[in-house]
C-alpha atoms as an extended CHARMM CRD file, in Angstrom:
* protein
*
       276  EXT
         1         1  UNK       CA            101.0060000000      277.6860000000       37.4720000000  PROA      1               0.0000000000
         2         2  UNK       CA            102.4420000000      277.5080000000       40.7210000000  PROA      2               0.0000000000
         3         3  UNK       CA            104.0270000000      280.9310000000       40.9210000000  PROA      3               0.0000000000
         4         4  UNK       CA            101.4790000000      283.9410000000       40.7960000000  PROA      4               0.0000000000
         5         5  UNK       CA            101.6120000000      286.7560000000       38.8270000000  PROA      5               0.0000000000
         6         6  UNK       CA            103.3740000000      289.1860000000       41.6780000000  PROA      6               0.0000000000
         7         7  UNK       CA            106.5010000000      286.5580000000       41.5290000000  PROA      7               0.0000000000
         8         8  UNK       CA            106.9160000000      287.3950000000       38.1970000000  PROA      8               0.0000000000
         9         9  UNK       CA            107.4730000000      291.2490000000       38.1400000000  PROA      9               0.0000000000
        10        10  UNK       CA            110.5270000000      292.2060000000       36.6210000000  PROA      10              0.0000000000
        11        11  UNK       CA            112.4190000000      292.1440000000       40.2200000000  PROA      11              0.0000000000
        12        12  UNK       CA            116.0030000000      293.5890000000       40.9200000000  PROA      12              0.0000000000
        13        13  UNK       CA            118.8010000000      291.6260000000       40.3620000000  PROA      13              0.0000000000
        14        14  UNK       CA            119.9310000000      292.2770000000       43.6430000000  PROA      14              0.0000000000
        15        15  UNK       CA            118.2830000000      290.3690000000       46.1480000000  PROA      15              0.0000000000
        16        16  UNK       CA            118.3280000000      292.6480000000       48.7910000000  PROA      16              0.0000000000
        17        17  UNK       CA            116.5900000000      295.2300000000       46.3850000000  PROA      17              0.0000000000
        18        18  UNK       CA            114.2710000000      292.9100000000       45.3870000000  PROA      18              0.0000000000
        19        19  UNK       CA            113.3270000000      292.2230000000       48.3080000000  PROA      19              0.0000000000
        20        20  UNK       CA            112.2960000000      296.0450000000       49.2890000000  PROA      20              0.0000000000
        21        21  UNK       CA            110.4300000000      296.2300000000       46.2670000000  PROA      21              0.0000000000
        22        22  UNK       CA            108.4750000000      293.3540000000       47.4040000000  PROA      22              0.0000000000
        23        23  UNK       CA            107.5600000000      294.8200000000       50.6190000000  PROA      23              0.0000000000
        24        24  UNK       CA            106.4450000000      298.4280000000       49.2130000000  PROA      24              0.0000000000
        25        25  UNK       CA            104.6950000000      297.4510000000       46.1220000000  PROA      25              0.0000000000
        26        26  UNK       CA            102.6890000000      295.6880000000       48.7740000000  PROA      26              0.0000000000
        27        27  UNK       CA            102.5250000000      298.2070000000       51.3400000000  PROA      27              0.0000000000
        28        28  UNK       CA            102.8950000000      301.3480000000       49.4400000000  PROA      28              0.0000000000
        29        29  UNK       CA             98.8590000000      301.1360000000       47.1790000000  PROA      29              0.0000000000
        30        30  UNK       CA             97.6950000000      299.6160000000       50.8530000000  PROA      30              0.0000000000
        31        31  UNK       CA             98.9520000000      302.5960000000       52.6670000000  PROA      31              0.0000000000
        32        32  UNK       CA             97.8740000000      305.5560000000       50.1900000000  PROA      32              0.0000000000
        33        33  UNK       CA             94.2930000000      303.1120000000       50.1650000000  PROA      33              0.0000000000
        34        34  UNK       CA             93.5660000000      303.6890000000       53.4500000000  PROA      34              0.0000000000
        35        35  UNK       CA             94.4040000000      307.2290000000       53.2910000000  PROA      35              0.0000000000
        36        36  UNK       CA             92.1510000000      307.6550000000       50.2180000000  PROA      36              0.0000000000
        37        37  UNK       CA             89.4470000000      305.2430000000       51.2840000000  PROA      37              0.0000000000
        38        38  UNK       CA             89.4970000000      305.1650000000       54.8260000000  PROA      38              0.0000000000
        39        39  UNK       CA             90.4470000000      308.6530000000       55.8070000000  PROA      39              0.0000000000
        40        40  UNK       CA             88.6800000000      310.7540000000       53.2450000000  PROA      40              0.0000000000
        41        41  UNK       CA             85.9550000000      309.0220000000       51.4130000000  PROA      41              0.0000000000
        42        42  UNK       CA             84.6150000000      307.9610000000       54.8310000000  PROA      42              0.0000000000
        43        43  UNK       CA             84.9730000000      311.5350000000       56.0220000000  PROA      43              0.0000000000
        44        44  UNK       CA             86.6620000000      310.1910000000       59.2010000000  PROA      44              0.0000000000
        45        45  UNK       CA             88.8460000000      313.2730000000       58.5980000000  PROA      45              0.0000000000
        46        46  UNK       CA             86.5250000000      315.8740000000       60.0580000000  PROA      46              0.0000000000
        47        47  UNK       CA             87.2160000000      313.1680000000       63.3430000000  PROA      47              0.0000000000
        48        48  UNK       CA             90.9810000000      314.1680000000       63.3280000000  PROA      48              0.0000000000
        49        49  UNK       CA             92.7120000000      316.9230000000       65.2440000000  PROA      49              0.0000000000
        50        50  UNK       CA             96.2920000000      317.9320000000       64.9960000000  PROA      50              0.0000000000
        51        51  UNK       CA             97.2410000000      314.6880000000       66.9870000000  PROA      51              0.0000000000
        52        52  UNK       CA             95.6040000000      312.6370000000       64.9050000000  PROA      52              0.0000000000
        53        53  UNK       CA             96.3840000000      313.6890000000       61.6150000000  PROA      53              0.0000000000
        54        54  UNK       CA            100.2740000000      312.9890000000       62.9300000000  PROA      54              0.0000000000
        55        55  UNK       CA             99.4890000000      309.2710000000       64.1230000000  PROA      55              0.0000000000
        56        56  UNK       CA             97.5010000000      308.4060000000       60.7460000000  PROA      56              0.0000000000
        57        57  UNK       CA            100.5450000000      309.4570000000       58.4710000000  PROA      57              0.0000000000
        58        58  UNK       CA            103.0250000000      308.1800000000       61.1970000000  PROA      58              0.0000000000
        59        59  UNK       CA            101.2220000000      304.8340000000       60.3920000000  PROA      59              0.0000000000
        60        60  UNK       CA            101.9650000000      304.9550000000       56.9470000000  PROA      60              0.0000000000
        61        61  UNK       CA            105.5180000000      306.2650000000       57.2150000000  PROA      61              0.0000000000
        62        62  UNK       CA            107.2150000000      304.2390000000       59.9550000000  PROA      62              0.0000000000
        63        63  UNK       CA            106.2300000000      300.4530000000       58.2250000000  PROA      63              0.0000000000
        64        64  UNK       CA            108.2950000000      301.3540000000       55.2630000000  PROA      64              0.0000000000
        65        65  UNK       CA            110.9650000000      301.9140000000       57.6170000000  PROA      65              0.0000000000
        66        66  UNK       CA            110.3800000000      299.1870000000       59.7480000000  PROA      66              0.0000000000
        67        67  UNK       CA            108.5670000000      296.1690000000       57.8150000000  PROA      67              0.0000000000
        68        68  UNK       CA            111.0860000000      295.2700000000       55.8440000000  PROA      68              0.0000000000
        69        69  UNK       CA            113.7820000000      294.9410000000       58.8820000000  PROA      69              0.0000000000
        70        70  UNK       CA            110.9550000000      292.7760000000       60.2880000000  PROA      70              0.0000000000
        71        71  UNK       CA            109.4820000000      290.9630000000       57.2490000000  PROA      71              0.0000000000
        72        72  UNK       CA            113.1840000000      290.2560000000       56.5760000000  PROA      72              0.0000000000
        73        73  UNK       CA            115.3950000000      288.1270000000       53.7560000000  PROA      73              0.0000000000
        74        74  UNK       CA            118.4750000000      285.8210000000       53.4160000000  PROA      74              0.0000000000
        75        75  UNK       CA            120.6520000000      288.8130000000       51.7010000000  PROA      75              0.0000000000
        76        76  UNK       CA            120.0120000000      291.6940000000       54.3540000000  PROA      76              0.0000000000
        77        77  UNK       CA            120.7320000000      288.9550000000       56.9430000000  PROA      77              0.0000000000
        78        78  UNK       CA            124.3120000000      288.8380000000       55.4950000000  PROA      78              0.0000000000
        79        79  UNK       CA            124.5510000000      292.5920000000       55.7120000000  PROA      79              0.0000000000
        80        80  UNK       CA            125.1420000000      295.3490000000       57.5970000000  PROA      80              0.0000000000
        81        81  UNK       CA            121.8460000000      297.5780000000       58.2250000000  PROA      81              0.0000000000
        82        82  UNK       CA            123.4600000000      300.3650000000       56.1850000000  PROA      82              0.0000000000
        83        83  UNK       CA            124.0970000000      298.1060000000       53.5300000000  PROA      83              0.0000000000
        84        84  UNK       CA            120.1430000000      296.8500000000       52.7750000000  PROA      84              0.0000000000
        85        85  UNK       CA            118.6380000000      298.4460000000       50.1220000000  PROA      85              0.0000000000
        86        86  UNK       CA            115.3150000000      299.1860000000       52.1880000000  PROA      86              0.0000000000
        87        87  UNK       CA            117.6930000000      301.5320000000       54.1460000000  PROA      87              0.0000000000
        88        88  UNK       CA            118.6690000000      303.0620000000       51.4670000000  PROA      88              0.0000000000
        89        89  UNK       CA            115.5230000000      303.5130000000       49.7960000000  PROA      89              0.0000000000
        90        90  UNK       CA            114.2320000000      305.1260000000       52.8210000000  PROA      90              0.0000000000
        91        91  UNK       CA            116.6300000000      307.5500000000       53.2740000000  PROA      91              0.0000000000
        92        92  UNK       CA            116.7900000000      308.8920000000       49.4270000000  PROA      92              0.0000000000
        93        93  UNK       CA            113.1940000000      309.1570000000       49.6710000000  PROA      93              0.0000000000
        94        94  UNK       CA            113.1700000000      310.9830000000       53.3540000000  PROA      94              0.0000000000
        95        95  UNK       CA            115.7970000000      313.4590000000       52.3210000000  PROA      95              0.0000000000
        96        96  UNK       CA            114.0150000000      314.3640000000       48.6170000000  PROA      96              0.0000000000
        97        97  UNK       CA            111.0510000000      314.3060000000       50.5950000000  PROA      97              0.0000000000
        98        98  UNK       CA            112.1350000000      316.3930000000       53.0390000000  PROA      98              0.0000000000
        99        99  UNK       CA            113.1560000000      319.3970000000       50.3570000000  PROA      99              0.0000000000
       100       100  UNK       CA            109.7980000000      318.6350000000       48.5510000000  PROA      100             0.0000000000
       101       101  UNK       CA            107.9350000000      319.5360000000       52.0250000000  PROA      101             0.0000000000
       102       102  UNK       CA            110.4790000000      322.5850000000       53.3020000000  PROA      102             0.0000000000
       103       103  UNK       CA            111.0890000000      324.3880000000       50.0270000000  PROA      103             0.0000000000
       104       104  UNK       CA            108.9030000000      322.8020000000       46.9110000000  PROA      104             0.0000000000
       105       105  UNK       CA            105.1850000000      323.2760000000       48.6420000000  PROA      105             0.0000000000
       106       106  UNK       CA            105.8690000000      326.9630000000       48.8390000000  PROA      106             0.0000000000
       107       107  UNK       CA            105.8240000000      326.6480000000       44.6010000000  PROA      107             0.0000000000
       108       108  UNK       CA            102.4400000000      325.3740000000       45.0100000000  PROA      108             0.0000000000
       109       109  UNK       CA            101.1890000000      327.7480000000       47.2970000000  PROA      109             0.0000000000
       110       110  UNK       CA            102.0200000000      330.7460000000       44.9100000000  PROA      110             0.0000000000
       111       111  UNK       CA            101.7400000000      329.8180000000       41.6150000000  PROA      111             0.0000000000
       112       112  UNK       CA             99.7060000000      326.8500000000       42.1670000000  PROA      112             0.0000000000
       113       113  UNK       CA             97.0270000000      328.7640000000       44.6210000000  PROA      113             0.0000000000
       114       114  UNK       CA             97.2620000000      325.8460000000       47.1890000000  PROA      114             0.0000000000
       115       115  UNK       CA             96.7590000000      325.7890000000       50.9340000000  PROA      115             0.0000000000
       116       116  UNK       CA             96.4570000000      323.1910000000       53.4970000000  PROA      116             0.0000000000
       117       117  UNK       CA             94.0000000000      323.8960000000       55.7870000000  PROA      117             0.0000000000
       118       118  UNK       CA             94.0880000000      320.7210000000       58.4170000000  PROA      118             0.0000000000
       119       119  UNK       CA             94.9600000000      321.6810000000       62.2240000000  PROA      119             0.0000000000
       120       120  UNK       CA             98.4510000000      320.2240000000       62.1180000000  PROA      120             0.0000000000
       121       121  UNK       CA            101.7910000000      321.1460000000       63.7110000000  PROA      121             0.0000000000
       122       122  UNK       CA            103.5620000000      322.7260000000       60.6470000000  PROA      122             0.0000000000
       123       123  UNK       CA            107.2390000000      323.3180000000       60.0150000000  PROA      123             0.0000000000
       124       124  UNK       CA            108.1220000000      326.0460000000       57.2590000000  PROA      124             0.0000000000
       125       125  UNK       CA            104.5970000000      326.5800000000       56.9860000000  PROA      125             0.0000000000
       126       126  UNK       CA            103.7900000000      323.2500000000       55.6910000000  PROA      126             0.0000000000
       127       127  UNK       CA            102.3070000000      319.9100000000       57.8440000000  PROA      127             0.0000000000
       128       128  UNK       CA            103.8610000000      317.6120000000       59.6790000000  PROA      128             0.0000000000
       129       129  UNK       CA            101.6690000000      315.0500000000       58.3110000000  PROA      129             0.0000000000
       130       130  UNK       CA            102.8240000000      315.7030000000       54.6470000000  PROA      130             0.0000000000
       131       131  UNK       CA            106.6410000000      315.1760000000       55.5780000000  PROA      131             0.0000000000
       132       132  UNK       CA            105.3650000000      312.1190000000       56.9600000000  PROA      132             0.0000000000
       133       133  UNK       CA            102.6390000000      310.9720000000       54.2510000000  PROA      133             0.0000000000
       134       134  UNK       CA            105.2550000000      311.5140000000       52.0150000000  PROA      134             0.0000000000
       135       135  UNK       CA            107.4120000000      308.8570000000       52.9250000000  PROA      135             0.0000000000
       136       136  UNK       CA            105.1580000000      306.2650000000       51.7040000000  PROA      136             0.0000000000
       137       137  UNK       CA            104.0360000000      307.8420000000       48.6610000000  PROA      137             0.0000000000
       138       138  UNK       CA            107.4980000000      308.4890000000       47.4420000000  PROA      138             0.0000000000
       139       139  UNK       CA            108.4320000000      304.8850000000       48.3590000000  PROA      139             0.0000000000
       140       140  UNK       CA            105.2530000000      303.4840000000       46.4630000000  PROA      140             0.0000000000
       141       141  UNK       CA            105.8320000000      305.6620000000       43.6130000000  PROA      141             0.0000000000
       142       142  UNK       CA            109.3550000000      304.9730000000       43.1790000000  PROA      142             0.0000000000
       143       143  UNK       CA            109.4950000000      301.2570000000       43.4060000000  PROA      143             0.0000000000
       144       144  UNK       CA            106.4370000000      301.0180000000       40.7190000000  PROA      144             0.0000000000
       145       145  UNK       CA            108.3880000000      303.1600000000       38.8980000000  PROA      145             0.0000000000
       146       146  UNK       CA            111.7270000000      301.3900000000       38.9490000000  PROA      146             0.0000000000
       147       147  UNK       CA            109.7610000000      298.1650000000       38.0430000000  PROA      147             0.0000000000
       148       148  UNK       CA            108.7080000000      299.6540000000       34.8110000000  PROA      148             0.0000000000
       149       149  UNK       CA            111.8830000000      300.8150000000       33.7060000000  PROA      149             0.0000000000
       150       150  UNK       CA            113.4510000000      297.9330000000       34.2390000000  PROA      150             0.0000000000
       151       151  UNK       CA            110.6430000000      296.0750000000       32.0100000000  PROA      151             0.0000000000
       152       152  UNK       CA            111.7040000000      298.6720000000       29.1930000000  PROA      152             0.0000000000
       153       153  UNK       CA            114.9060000000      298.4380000000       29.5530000000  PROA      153             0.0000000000
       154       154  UNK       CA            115.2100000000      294.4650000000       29.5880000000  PROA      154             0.0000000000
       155       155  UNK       CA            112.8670000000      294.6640000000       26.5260000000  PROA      155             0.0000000000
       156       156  UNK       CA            114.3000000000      297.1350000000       24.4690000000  PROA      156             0.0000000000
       157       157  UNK       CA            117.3780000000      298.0910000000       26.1710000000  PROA      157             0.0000000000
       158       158  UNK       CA            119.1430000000      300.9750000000       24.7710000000  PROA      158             0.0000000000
       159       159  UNK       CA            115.9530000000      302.8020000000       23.7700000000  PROA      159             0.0000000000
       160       160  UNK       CA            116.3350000000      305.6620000000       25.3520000000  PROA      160             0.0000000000
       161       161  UNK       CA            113.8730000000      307.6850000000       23.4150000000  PROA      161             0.0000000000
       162       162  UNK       CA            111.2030000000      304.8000000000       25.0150000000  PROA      162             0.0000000000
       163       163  UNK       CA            112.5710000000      305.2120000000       27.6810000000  PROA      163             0.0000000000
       164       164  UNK       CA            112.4250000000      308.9840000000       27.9950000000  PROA      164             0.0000000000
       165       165  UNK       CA            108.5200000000      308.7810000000       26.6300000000  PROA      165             0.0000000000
       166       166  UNK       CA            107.5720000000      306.3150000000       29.7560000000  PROA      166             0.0000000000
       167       167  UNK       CA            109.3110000000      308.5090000000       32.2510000000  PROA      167             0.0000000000
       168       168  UNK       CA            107.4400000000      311.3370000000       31.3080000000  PROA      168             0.0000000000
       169       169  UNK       CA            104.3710000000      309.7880000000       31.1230000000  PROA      169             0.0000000000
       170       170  UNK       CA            104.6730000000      308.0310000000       34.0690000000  PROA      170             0.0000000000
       171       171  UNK       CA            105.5570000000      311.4840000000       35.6870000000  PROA      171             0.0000000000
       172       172  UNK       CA            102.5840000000      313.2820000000       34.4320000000  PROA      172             0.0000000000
       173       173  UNK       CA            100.3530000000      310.6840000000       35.3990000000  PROA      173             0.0000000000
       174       174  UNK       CA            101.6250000000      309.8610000000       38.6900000000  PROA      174             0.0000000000
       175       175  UNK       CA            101.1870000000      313.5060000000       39.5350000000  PROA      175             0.0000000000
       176       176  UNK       CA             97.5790000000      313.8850000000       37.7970000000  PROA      176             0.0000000000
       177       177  UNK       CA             96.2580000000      310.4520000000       40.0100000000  PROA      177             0.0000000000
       178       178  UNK       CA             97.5150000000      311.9720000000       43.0580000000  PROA      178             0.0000000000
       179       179  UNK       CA             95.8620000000      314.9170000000       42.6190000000  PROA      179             0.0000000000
       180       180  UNK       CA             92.6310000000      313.4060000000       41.6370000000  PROA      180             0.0000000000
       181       181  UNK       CA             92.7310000000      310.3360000000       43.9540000000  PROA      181             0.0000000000
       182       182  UNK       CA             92.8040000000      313.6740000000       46.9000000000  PROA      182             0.0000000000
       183       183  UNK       CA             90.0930000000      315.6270000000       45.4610000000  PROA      183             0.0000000000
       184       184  UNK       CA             87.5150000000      314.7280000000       48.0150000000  PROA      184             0.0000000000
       185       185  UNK       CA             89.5510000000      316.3460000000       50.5350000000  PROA      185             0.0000000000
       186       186  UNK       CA             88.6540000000      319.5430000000       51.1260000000  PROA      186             0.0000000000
       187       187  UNK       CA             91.3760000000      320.9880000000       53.5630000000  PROA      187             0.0000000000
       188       188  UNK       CA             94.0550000000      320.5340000000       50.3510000000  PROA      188             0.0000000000
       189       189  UNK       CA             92.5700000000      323.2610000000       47.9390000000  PROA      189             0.0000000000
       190       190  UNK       CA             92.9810000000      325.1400000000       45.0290000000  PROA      190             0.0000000000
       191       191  UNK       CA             92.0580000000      328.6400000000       43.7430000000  PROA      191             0.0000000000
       192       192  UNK       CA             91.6710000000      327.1920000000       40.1380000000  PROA      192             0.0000000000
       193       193  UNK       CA             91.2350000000      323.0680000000       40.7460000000  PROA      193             0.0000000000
       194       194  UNK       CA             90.4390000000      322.4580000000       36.9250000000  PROA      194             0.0000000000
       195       195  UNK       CA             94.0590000000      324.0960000000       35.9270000000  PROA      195             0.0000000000
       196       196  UNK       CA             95.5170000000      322.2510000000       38.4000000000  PROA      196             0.0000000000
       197       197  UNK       CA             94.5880000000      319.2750000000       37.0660000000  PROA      197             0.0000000000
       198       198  UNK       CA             95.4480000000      320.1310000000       33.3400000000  PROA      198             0.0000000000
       199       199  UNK       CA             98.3630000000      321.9390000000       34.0080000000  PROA      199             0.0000000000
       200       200  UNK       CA             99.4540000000      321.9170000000       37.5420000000  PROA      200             0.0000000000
       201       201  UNK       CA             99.8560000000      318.2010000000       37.0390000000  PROA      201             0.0000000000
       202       202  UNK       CA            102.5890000000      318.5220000000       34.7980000000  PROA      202             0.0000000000
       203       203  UNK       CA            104.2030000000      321.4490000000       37.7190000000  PROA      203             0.0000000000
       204       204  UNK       CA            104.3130000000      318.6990000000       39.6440000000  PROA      204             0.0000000000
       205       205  UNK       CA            105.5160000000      316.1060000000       37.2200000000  PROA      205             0.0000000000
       206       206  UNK       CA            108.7240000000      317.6620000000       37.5670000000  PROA      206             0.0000000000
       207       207  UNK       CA            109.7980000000      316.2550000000       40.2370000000  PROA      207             0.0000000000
       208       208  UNK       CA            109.1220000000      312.7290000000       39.4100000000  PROA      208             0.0000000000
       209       209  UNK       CA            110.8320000000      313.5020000000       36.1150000000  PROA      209             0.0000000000
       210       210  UNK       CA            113.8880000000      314.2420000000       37.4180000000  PROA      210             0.0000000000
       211       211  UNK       CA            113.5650000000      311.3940000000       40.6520000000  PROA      211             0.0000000000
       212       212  UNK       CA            112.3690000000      308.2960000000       38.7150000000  PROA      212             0.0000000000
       213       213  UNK       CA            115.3670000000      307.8240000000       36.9480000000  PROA      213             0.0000000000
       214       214  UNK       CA            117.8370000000      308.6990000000       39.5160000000  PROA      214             0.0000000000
       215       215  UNK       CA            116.2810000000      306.6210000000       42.1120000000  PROA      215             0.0000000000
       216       216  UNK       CA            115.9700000000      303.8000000000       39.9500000000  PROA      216             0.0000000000
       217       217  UNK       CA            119.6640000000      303.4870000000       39.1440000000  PROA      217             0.0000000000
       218       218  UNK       CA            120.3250000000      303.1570000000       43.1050000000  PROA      218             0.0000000000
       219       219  UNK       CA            122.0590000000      299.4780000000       43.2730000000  PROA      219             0.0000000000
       220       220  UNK       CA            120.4680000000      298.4610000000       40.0200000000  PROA      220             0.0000000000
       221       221  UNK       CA            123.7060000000      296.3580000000       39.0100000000  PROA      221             0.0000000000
       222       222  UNK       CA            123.8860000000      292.9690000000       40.2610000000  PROA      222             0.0000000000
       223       223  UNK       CA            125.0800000000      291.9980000000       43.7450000000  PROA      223             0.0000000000
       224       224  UNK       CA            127.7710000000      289.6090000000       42.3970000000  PROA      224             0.0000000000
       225       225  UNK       CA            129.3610000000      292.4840000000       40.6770000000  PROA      225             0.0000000000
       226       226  UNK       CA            129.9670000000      294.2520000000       43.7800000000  PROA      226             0.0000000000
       227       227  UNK       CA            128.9170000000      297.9040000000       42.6890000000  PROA      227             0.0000000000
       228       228  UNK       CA            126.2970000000      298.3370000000       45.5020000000  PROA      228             0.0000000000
       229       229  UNK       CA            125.8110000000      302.0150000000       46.6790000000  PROA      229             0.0000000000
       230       230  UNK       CA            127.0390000000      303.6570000000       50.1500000000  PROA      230             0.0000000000
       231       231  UNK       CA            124.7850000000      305.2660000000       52.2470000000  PROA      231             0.0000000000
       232       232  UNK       CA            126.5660000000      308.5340000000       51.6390000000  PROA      232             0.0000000000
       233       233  UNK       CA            126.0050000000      308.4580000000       47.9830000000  PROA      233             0.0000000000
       234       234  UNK       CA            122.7700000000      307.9420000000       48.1700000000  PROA      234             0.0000000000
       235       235  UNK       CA            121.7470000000      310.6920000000       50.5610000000  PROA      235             0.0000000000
       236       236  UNK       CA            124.4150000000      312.6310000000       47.8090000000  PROA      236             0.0000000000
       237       237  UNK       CA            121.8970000000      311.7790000000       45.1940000000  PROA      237             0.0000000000
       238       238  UNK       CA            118.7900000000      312.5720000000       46.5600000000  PROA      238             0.0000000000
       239       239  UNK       CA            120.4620000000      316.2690000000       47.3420000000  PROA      239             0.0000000000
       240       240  UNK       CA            121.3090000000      316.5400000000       43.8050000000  PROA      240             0.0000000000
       241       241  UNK       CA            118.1140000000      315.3500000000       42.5640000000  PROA      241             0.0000000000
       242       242  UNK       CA            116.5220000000      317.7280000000       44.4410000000  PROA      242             0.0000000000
       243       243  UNK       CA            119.0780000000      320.6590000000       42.9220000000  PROA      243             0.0000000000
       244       244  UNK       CA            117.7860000000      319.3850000000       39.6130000000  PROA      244             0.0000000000
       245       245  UNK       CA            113.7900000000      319.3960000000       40.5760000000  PROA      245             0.0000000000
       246       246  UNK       CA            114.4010000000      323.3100000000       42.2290000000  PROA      246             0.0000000000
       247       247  UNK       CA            115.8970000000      324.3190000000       38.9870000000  PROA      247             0.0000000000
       248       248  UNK       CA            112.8360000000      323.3890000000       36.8010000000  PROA      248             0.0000000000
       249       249  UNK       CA            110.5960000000      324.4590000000       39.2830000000  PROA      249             0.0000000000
       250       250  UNK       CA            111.8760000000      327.8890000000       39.2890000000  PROA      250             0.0000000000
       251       251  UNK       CA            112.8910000000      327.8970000000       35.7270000000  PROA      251             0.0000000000
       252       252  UNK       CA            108.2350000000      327.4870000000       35.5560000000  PROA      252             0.0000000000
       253       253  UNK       CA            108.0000000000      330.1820000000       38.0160000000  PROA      253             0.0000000000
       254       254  UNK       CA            110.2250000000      333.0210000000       35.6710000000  PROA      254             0.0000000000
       255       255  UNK       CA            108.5440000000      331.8900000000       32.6320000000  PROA      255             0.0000000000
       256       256  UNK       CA            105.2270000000      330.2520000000       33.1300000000  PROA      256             0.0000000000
       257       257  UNK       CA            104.5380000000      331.6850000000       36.0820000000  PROA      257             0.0000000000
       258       258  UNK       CA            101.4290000000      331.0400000000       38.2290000000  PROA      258             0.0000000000
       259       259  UNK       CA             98.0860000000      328.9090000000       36.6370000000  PROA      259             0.0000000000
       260       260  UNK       CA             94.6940000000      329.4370000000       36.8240000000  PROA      260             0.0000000000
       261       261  UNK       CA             92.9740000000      332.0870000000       38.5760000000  PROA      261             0.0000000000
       262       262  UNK       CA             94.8980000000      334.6680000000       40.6510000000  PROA      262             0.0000000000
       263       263  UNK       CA             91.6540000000      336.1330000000       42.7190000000  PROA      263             0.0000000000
       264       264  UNK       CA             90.8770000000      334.8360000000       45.6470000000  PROA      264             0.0000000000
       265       265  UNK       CA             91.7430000000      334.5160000000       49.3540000000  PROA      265             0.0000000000
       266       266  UNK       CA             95.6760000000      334.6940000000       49.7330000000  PROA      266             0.0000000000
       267       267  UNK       CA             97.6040000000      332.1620000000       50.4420000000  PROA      267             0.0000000000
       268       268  UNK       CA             99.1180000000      331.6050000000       54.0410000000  PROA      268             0.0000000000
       269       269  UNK       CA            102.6430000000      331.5600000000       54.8140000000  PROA      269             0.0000000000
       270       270  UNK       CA            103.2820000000      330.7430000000       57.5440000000  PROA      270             0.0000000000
       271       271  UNK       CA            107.1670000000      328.8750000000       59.1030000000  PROA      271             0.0000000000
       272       272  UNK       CA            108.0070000000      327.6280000000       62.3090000000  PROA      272             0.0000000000
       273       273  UNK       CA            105.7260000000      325.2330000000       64.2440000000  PROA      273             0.0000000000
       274       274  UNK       CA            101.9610000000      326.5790000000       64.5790000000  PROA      274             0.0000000000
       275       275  UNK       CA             98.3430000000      325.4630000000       64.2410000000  PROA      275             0.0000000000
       276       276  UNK       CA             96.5340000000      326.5710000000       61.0890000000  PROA      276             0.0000000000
C-alpha cells in the first residue's frame, strides 16, 4: 500500500483542520516524550533551575504555535492567520489552559494534597512552566481526542450513548496516564499518591469531560459549507468550557470533598511571582 497507516486517520473534513491535526498528533506524544523520557527518567531534572525549567516547557509550547505556520498547507495559504484552524486550536487551548493553571490547580492542592515543588517563577502560586507545558498537552490531548470521536461518530453516528461512554473513558484515562506517566517526578507530589490515582484521576477527568467534546466541535463541518468558527467564538468557548469544568469541580469539593489522607505537611499557597 502506498499510503501508510497515519494517512488514513479519520482526518477533518476541513483541510485546514486537518492539517493541524497532522502536525500535533506528531508533535504533541514527541513533546510530552521528551518531557517524560528525557527530562525525568534521565533525572536531568535535578540539572534544571528556575531558568531552565521555563526554556524546556517553552520548547514544547511555542512549536505548536509556530510549526504549523512553518510546516504550512494549500488551505491556510488561502487564509487569513485568524482564520487557520492551528490558530484557533491554540488559542482555545491557551485560554482553558490558562484557567486550569490560575484557578483549577488550587482544587488539587486542597483536596487533592498536591504541591509543586520545582524552583520556578510562579503566578497565582502555580509554575510558569505548567501554563506553558500545558499548551502542548492540551493540544496533544485534544486532537487524539477529536480523532476518536470522529471515528465513532462516522461509524455509528447518532449514538450518543457510545459516544458519551468513549468520552468518559477517554477522560478518565487521559487523566490516570498523565498522572502515572509523571510519577517519577518527585517535585509534583501527593499526600495520598495511591488515591490519587484511583480517585483523583477521575477529579481530574472532569475537565477533559467537559473539553473533549466542545473542542472537538470547533470547525468540524466542512469547509465548502462555509460554517468555519471566528476567533471570538472560540476564545467564547473555551471561557464557557471552563465555567462548565469550575462548576463540577466545586460541585466535588461541597460533596466529595478532599481524597486520601489529610495529615501531612500543608500545602503552600502561595500568588504573585516567587521562587518556591
Amino acid at each position: 500500500m502506498r499510503h501508510s497507516h497515519l494517512l488514513q486517520l479519520p482526518w477533518a473534513p476541513d483541510p485546514s483542520k486537518a492539517h493541524a491535526e497532522r502536525f500535533f498528533i506528531l508533535w504533541g506524544p514527541l513533546s510530552i516524550a521528551f518531557l517524560v523520557l528525557g527530562v525525568v527518567a534521565t533525572g536531568w531534572y535535578r540539572q534544571l533551575d528556575s531558568t531552565g525549567y521555563t526554556v524546556v516547557s517553552l520548547g514544547m509550547a511555542l512549536p505548536c504555535m509556530l510549526g504549523p505556520a512553518w510546516w504550512t498547507c494549500a488551505a491556510d495559504r488561502q487564509r487569513r492567520w485568524w482564520d487557520r484552524f492551528y490558530v484557533k486550536a491554540n488559542v482555545w487551548n491557551a485560554v482553558f489552559g490558562f484557567v486550569g493553571n490560575y484557578f483549577w490547580t488550587h482544587y488539587f492542592y486542597q483536596l487533592l494534597g498536591a504541591r509543586y515543588t520545582f524552583p520556578n517563577w510562579r503566578l497565582n502560586g502555580v509554575p510558569i512552566a505548567c501554563y506553558l507545558a500545558t499548551q502542548a498537552y492540551f493540544c496533544c490531548y485534544h486532537t487524539f481526542t477529536t480523532l476518536v470521536l470522529r471515528w465513532v461518530h462516522r461509524r455509528h453516528p447518532g449514538n450518543m450513548l457510545l459516544r458519551w461512554t468513549v468520552i468518559l473513558l477517554l477522560a478518565y484515562t487521559t487523566a490516570l496516564a498523565e498522572t502515572a506517566t509523571i510519577a517519577g517526578f518527585p517535585h509534583y507530589a501527593f499526600r495520598d499518591r495511591r488515591s490519587m490515582y484511583r480517585i483523583g484521576s477521575a477529579f481530574y477527568g472532569l475537565y477533559f469531560v467537559v473539553s473533549f467534546p466542545m473542542y472537538a466541535r470547533i470547525d468540524e463541518a466542512d469547509a465548502r459549507e462555509r460554517k468555519r468558527w471566528t476567533l471570538s467564538a472560540v476564545t467564547l468557548d473555551a471561557l464557557a468550557a471552563a465555567m462548565l469544568v469550575t462548576l463540577l469541580l466545586d460541585a466535588w469539593r461541597l460533596t466529595i470533598g478532599a481524597i486520601g489522607a489529610t495529615t501531612g505537611a500543608p500545602i503552600p499557597d502561595r500568588p504573585g511571582w516567587m521562587r518556591p
